[in-house]
BATIKOL-337955 format. One record per residue (C-alpha): residue in three letters; y, z negated, x. Coordinates in steps of 0.5 Angstrom, whole numbers, padded with zeros to 4 digits, always signed. Example, Ala and Ser with C-alpha at 12.3 -4.5 7.8 and 13.67 -1.06 7.14 Angstrom:
<pts>
ALA-0009-0016+0025;SER-0002-0014+0027;
</pts>
This chain:
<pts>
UNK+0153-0131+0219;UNK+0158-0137+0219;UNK+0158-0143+0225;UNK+0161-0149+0226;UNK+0165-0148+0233;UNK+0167-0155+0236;UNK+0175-0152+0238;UNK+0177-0159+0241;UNK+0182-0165+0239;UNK+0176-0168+0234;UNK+0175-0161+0231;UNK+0171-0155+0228;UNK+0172-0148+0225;UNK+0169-0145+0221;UNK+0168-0137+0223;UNK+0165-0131+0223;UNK+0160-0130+0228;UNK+0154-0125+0230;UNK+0148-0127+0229;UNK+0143-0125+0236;UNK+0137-0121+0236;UNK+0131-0124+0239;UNK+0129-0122+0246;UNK+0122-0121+0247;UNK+0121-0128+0248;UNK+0126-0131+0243;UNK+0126-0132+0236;UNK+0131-0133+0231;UNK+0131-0139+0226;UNK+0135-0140+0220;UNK+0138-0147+0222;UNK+0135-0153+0216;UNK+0139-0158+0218;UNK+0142-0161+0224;UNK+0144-0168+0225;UNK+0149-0171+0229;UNK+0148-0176+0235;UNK+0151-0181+0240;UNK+0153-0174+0245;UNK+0155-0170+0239;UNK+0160-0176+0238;UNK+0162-0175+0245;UNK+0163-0169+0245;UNK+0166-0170+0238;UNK+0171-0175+0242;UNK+0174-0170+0247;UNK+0170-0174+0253;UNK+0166-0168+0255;UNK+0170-0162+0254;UNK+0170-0160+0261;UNK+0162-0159+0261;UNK+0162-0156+0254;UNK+0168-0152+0255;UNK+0170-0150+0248;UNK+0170-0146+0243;UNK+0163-0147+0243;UNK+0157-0149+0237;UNK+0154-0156+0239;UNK+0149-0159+0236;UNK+0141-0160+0238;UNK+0137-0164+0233;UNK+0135-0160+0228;UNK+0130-0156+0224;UNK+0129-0148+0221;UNK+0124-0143+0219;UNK+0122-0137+0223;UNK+0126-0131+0221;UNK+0125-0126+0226;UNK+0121-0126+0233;UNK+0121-0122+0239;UNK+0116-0117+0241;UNK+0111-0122+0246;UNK+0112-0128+0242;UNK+0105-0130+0240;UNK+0102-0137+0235;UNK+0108-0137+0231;UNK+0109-0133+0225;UNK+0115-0131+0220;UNK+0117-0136+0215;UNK+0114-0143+0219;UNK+0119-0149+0219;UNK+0119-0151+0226;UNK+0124-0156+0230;UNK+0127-0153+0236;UNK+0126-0158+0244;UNK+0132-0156+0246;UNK+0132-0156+0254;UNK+0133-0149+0258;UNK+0130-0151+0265;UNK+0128-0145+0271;UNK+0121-0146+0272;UNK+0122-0145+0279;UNK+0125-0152+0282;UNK+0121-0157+0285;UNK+0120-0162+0279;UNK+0118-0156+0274;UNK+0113-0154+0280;UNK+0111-0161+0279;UNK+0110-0160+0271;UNK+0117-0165+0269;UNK+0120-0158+0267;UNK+0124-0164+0262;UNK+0129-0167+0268;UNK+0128-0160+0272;UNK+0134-0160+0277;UNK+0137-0154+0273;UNK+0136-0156+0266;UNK+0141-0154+0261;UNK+0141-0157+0256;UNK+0142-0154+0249;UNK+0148-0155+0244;UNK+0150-0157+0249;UNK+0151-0152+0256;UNK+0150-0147+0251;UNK+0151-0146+0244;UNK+0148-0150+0239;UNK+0145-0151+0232;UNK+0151-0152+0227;UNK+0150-0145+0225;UNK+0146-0142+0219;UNK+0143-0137+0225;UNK+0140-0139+0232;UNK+0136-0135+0236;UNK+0132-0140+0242;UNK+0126-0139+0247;UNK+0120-0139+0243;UNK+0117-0144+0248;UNK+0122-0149+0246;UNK+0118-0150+0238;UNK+0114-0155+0235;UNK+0111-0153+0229;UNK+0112-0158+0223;UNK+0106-0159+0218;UNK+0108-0159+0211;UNK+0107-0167+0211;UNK+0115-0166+0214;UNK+0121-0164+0211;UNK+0126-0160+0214;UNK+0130-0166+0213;UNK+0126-0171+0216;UNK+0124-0165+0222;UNK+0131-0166+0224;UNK+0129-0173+0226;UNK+0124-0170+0230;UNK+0128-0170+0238;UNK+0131-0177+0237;UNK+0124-0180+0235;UNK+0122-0176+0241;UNK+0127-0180+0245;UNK+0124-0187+0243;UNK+0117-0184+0244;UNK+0118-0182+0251;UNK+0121-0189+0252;UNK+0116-0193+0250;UNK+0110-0188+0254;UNK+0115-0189+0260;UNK+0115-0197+0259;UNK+0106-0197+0259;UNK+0107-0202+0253;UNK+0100-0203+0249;UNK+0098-0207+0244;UNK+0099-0214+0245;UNK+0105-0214+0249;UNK+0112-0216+0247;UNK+0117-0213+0248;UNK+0125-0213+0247;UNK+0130-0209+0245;UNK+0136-0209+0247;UNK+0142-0204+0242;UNK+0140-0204+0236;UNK+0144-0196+0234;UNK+0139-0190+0232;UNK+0136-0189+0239;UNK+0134-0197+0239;UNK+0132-0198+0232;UNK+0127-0191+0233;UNK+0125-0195+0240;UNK+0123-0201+0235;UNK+0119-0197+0231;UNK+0115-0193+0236;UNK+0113-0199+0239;UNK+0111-0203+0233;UNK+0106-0197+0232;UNK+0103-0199+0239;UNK+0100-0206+0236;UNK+0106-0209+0240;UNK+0111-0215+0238;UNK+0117-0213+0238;UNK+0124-0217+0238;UNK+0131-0213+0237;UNK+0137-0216+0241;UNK+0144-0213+0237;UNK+0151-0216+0235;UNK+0153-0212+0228;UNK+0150-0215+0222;UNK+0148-0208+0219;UNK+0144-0206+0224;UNK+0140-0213+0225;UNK+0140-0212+0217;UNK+0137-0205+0217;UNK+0132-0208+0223;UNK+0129-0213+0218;UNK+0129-0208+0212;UNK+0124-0204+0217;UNK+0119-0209+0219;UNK+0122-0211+0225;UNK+0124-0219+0228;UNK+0132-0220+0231;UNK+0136-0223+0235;UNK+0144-0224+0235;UNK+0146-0226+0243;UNK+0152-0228+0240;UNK+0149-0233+0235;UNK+0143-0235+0239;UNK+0142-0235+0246;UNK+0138-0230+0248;UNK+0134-0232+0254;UNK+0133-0239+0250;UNK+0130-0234+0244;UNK+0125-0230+0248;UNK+0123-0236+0252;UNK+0121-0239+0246;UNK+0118-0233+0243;UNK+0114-0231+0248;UNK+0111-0239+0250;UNK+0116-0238+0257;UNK+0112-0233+0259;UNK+0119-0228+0258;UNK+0118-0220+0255;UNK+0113-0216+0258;UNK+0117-0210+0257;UNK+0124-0209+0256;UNK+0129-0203+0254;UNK+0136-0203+0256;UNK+0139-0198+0250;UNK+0147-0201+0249;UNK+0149-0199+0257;UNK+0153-0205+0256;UNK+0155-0211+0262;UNK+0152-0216+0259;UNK+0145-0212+0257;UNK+0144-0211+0265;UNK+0145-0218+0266;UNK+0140-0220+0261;UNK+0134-0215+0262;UNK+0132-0218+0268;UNK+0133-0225+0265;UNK+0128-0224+0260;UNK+0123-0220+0264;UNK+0116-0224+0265;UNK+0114-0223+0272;UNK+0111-0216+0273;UNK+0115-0214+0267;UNK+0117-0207+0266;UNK+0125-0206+0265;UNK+0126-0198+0261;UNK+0133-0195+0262;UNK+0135-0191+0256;UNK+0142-0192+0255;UNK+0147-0189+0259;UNK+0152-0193+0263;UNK+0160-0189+0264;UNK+0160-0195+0271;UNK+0155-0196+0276;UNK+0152-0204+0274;UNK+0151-0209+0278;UNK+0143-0210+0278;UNK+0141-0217+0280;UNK+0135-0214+0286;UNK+0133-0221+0286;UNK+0130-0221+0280;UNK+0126-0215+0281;UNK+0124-0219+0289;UNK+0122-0226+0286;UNK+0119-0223+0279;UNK+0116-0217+0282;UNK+0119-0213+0277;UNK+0119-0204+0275;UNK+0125-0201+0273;UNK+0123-0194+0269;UNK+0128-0189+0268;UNK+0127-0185+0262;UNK+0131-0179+0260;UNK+0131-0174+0254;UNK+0123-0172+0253;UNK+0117-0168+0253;UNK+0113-0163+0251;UNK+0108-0169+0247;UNK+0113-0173+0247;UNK+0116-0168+0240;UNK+0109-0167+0238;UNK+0108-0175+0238;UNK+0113-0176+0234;UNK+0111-0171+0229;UNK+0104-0174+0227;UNK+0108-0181+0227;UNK+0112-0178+0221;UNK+0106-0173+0218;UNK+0102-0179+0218;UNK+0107-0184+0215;UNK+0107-0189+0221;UNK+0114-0189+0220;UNK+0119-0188+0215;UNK+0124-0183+0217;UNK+0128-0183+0211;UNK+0132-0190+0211;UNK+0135-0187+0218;UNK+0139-0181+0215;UNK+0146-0184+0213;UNK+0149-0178+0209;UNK+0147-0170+0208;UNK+0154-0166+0208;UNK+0154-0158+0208;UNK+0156-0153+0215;UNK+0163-0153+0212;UNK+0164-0161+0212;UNK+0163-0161+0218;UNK+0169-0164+0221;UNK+0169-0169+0215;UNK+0161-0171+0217;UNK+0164-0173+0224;UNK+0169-0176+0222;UNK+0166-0181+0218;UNK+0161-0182+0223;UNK+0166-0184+0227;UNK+0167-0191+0230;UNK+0162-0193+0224;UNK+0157-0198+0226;UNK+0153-0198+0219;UNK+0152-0191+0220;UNK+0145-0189+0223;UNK+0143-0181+0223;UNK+0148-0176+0218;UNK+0146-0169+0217;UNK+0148-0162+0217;UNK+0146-0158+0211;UNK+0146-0150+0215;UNK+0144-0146+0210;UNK+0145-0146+0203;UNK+0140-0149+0196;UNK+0136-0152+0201;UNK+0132-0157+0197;UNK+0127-0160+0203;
</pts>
């Protein structure tokens, strides 16, 4: 079979690789599709080679269709499109114990601690897949764990119907947080400073400000009746969005941190002193985290398909990365593993 090894230097070789038997609890996936994220890029980047220790095959949002099954695999059955939750945790720490096996204290994350999805074969834990109905696409199933992210984010923040709630970073994981909290019957407002992803934010239903052009805090004062924002996400893992997060919370509002900061930020404490605020942490997802994001793209709560930006074969691979490179307008570009896949 032939995988896309990341060799470091912003690029990937294609090779000859052995395809991997299942053991008794694995199965092996002929891979759909993959798409690239944010920490693919990263890798792409050459800021994570240290943990990835190339040559190695990333990659972790995907899609396939169950080829071959270990001898105690049961509930899944040969030629079922499923997506893959990429987390490998002990089973035998105390937050496994505690059933939050996904921020387990020995969690390897797959495509990433081990090697990934960018080959035409991939042989994985049974217990990590989900099985997608047949309303969902390959294509669309590849967007499958980053929607899992936005909603384990917004089950984090608690919001319901009738809340307001802001957005702040308008990339991907942002635009898919907007959506899966309008689903809930909240109204929903995107802070974001490049035209194309305001523009795709208003295409999709979605009200938006530019902190640059409008003051923000003004704006969801305004919006909000000086009441302030009843939930709050951080995903830009910039300066100015910790300085505004607190500014624009509503007393006993919940502040939900998705992004990832490379420097410690200064956090005004105060704030959460005078106003009573929470601060949620939400990292990667959970098991009905995939299984969410899955009915809400069977049963068309979200269009899925306006998010994929471009489709290119595994031997392209170096270029697809390239392109999505620095590219602000680009949302989700995706891999193609096997060939005349035509779902």
């Amino acid at each position: 079979m032939q995988a896309a090894l990341y060799i470091g230097n912003k690029n990937f070789e294609i090779a000859e690789a052995e395809t991997v038997v299942p053991k008794a609890d694995e199965v092996r996936l002929a891979v759909g599709y993959v798409g690239i994220c944010g920490t693919d890029m990263h890798i792409y980047h050459g800021v994570m080679d240290e943990r990835v220790a190339p040559p190695k095959v990333i990659g972790h949002e995907m899609s396939g269709t169950i080829v071959e099954m270990g001898k105690d695999v049961n509930g899944f059955s040969l030629g079922e499109e499923v997506v893959v939750r990429p987390l490998d945790y002990c089973g035998d720490c105390p937050a496994c114990h505690s059933g939050h096996s996904h921020i387990c204290h020995n969690l390897k994350f797959m495509g990433i601690d081990s090697p990934g999805a960018f080959q035409q074969y991939w042989t994985v834990k049974a217990r990590t897949l989900h099985k997608l109905p047949k309303a969902v696409s390959l294509k669309q199933g590849a967007l499958i764990e980053p929607l899992a992210v936005a909603c384990h984010d917004v089950a984090r923040s608690r919001l319901v119907a009738g809340e307001k709630a802001v957005i702040i970073g308008g990339g991907p994981i942002g635009q898919l947080v907007a959506q899966v909290a309008k689903s809930t019957g909240a109204e929903v407002l995107i802070s974001e400073v490049n035209k194309s992803r305001l523009d795709f934010a208003k295409a999709n239903g979605i009200l938006t400000v530019n902190p640059i052009e409008q003051d923000l805090a003004e704006y969801v004062s305004s919006w909000t009746e000086g009441k302030g924002a009843d939930v709050v996400f951080e995903v830009s893992g910039v300066k100015q969005a910790i300085e505004a997060m607190t500014e624009i919370a509503a007393v006993r509002a919940r502040i939900c941190m998705v992004a990832i900061h490379s420097e410690k930020p200064e956090i005004d404490l105060f704030q959460f002193f005078w106003k009573e605020l929470e601060l949620l942490g939400a990292r990667v997802y959970e098991h009905q985290d995939f299984e969410k994001a899955i009915e809400l793209i069977a049963k068309k709560v979200i269009d899925i398909e306006p998010y994929i930006t471009s489709v290119s074969e595994l031997a392209d691979i170096t270029q697809a990365f390239a392109q999505m490179s620095g590219n602000p307008q680009g949302l989700k570009a995706l891999v193609s593993c096997q060939a005349n896949i035509n779902n």
